[in-house]
ZAKOL-702020 format. One record per residue (C-alpha): residue number from 1; residue in three letters; chain; x, y, z. Coordinates in steps of 0.1 Angstrom, whole numbers, always signed. Layout:
[NUM ALA A [X Y Z]]
...
END
This chain:
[1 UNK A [-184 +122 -100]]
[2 UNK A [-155 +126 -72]]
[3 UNK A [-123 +127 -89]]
[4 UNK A [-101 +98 -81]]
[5 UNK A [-70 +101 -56]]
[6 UNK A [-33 +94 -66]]
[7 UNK A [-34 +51 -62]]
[8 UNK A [-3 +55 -38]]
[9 UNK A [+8 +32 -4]]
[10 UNK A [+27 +47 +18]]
[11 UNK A [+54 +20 +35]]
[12 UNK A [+65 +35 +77]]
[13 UNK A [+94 +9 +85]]
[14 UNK A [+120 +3 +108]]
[15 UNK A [+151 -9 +81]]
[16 UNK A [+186 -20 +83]]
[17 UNK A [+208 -8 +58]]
[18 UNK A [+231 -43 +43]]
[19 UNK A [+251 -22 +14]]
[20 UNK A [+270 +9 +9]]
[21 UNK A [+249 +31 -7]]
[22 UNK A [+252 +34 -50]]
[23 UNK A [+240 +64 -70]]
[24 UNK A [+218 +55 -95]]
[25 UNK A [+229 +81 -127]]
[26 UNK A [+260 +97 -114]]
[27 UNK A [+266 +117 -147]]
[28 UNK A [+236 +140 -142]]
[29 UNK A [+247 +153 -109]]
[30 UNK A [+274 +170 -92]]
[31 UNK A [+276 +171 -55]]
[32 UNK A [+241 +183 -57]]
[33 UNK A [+210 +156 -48]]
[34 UNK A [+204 +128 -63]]
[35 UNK A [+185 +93 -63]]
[36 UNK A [+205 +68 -42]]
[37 UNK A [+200 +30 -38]]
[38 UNK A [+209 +9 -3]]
[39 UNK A [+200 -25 +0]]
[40 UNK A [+177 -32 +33]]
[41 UNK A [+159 -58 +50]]
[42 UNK A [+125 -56 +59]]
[43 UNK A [+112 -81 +83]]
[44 UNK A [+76 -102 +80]]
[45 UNK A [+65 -131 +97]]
[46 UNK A [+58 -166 +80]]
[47 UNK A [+29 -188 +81]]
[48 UNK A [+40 -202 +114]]
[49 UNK A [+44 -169 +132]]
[50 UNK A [+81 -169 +125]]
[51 UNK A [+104 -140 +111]]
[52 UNK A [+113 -136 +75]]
[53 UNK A [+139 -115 +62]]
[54 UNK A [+129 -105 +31]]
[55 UNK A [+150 -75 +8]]
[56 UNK A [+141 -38 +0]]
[57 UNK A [+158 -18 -19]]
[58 UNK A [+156 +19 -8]]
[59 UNK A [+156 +50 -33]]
[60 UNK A [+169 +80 -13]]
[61 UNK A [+169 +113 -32]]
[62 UNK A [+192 +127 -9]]
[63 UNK A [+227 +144 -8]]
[64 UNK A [+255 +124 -3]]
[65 UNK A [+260 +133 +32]]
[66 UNK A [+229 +120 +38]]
[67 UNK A [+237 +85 +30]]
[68 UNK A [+222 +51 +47]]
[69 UNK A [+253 +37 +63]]
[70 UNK A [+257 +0 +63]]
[71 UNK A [+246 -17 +89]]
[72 UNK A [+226 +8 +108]]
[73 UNK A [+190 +3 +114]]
[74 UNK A [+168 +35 +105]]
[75 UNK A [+129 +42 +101]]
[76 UNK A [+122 +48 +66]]
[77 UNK A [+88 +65 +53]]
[78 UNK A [+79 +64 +21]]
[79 UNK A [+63 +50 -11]]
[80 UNK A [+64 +14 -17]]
[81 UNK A [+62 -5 -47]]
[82 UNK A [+67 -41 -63]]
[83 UNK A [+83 -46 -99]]
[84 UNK A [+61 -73 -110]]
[85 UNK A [+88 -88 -134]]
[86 UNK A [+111 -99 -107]]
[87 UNK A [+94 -92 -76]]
[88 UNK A [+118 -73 -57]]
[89 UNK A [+102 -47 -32]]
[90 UNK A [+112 -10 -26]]
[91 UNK A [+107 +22 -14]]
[92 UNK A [+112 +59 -19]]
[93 UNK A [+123 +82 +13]]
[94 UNK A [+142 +116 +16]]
[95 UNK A [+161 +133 +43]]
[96 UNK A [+124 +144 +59]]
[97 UNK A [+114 +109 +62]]
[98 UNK A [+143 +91 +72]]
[99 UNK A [+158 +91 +110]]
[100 UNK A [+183 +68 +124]]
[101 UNK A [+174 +44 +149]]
[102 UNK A [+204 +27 +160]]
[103 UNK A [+238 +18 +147]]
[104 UNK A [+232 -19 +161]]
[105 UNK A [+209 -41 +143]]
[106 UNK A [+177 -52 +168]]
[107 UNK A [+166 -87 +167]]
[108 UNK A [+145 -93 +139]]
[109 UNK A [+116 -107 +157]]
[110 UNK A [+107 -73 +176]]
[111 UNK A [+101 -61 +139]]
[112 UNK A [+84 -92 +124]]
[113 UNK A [+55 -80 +107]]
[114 UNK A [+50 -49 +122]]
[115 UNK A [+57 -26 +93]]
[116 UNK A [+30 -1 +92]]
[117 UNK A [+10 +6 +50]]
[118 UNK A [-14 +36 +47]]
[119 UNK A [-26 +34 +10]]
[120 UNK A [-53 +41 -11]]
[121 UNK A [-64 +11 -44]]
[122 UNK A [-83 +4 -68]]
[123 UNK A [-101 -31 -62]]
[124 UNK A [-90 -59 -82]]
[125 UNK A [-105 -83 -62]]
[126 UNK A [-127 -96 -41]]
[127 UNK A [-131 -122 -19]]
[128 UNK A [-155 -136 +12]]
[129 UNK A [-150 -172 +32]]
[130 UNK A [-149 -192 +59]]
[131 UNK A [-114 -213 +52]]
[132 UNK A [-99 -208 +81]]
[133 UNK A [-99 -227 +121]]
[134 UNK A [-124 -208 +133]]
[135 UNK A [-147 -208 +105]]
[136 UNK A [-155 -175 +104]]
[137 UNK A [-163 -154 +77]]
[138 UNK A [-132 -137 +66]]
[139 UNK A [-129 -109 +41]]
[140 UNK A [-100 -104 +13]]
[141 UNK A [-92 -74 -11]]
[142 UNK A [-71 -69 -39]]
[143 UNK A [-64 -37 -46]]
[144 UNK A [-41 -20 -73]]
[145 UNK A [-14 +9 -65]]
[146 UNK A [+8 +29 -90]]
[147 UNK A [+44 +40 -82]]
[148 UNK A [+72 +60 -95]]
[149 UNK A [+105 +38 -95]]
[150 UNK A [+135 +54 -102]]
[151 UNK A [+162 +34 -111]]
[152 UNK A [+146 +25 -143]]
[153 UNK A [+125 +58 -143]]
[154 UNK A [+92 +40 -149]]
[155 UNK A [+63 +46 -137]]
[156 UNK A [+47 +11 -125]]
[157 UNK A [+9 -5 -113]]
[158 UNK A [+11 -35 -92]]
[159 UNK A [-10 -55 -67]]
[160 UNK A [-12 -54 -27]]
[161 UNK A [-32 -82 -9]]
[162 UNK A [-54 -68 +21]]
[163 UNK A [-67 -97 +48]]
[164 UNK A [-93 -83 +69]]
[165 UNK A [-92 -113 +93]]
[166 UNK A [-113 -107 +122]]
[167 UNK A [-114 -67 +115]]
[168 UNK A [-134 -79 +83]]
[169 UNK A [-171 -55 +80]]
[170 UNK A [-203 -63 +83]]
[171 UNK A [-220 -80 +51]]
[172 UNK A [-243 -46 +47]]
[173 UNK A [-209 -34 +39]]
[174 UNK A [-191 -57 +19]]
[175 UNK A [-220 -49 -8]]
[176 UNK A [-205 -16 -10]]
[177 UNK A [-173 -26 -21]]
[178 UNK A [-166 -41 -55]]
[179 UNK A [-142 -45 -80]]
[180 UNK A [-133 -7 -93]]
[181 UNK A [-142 +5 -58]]
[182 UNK A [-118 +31 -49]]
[183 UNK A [-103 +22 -10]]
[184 UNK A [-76 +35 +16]]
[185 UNK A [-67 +9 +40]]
[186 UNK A [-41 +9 +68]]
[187 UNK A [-28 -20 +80]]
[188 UNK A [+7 -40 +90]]
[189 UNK A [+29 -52 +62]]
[190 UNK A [+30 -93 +76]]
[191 UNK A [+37 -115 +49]]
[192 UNK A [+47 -119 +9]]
[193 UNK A [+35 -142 -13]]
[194 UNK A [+63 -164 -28]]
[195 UNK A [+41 -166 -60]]
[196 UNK A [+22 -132 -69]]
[197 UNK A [+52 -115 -50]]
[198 UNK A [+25 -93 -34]]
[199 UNK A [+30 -75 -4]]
[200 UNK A [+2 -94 +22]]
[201 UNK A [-18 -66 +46]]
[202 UNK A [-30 -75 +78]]
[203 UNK A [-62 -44 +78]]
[204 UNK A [-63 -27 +105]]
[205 UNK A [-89 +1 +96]]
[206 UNK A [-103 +7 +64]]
[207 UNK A [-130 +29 +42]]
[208 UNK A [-143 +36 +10]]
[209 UNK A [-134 +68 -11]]
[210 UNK A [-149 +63 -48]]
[211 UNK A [-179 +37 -52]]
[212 UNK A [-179 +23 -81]]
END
């Protein structure tokens, strides 16, 4: 049996910085690198089409020259995660995997739900139906990740929801996926549920690694 592949999503956003930058456990470092936290705003749409700002915090393990700066914009890259007992988002990034965009902020609704996820899940859930204006048949996944979060040095497993919409497969292929089926999806970050707190994934291509 194939061995199964870390459970990790993978967040590429553009982010603006809305805090100084805090060290998380300045008395184990000096001057060398370290994890840094920045409050950011990552942009989704509503059910309406509308923008959402919604907050991300962002883990930087990075020098301290290498700081966000408040109110710039960069594109982050990194691993996402949820902490299911309060909900709040993050992500993880270095100095490889950040760049800064512009020391303006851009109007939110050129980045409404165009956040790009690449991650592979274990299904949850699954789900098949026809709710929707056009009555088409419209395919749902629920898949589970795992994530290191280090502010409270945990690591944590937590739930992303994939829409297929109208990229949903073919029924001959929807048998092949099940709950314990090992995924990777790629899709756009659009929407989070108020309730679950789970990131909502408009898939944009898809594919199974481990059957179950």
């Amino acid at each position: 049996m194939p061995s199964q592949p870390p459970l990790i999503a993978t967040l590429s956003a553009i982010l603006t910085a809305t805090s100084d930058s805090t060290m998380l456990h300045p008395r184990l470092v000096d001057g060398g690198v370290a994890w840094h936290k920045t409050d950011t705003q990552l942009v989704l749409k509503d059910e309406e089409g509308q923008h959402v700002i919604t907050p991300l915090k962002a883990y930087g393990y990075i020098l301290a020259n290498e700081l966000l700066t408040r109110g710039h914009t960069y594109h982050i890259h990194g691993p996402v995660g949820v902490d299911l007992e309060d909900g709040a988002a993050f992500v993880r990034h270095s100095v490889l995997t950040q760049s800064l965009v512009s020391v303006e902020p851009p109007q939110p609704a050129d980045l409404a739900g165009k956040a790009m996820l690449s991650s592979v899940g274990k299904v949850l859930r699954v789900t098949l139906d026809n709710a929707n204006k056009e009555a088409q048949w419209h395919f749902t996944v629920q898949a589970e990740h795992e994530v290191f979060e280090p502010e409270g040095g945990r690591s944590l497993r937590f739930p992303i929801t994939y829409r297929f919409g109208y990229f949903s497969p073919e029924l001959s292929d929807i048998r092949n996926i099940a709950v314990n089926t090992v995924m990777w999806f790629q899709g756009l970050v659009v929407s989070k549920d108020d309730q679950s707190k789970q990131l909502i994934i408009q898939v944009l291509h898809h594919g199974v690694v481990v059957a179950e």
